[in-house]
N, C-alpha and C positions, 0 to 999 in steps of 0.2 A: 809406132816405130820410133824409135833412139836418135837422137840427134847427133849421133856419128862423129864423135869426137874423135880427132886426127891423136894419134900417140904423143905427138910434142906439145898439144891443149892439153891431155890427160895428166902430164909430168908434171906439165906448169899448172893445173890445178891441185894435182898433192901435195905440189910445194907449199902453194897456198893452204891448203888444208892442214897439213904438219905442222906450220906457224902455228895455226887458231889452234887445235890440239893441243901443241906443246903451254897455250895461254893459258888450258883448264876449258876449252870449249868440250861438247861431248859430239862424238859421232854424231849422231841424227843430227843434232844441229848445221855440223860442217856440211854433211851430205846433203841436206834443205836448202842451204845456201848454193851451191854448188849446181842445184838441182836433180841432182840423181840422186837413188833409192842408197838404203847403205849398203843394200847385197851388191851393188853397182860400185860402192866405195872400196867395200873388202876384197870385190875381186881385181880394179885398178889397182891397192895397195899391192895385192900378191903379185899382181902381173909385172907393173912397173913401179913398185917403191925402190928407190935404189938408183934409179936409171935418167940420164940427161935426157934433155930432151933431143943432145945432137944423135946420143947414143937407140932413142924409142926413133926416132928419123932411119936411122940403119937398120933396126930393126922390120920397120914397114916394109922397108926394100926388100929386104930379105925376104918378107912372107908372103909380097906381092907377087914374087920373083917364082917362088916356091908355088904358087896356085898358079900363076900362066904356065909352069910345067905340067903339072896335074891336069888341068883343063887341056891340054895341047895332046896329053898322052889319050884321053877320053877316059881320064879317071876322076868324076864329078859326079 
């Protein structure tokens, strides 16, 4: 199982990772340090490259918000 990284840990790890990147580091590398897989990197990058961390914070709410309706309606 994944160690459940909150959306505003994810952000502030891409940021970190963008730096080392933009140094000349390569993927795997970043991703190693990071400790996730790089299919774990590419899919944080698509999900939240772009995105604050106040902004991936809003975003939680919203999906959180969005499954207690689902679950509530008995659509799970």
């Amino acid at each position: 199982m994944g160690k459940g990284y909150s959306p505003e840990q994810i952000v502030r790890k891409l940021r970190e990772a963008e730096g080392k990147l933009s140094g000349g580091a390569k993927v795997s590398e970043v991703a190693r340090e990071l400790g996730v897989s790089e299919a774990t990197f590419h899919r944080w990058r698509k999900q939240y490259g772009g995105t604050s961390p106040r902004e991936a914070k809003r975003l939680n709410k919203e999906l959180d918000i969005d499954l207690l309706k689902e679950v509530s309606r008995g659509n799970f």
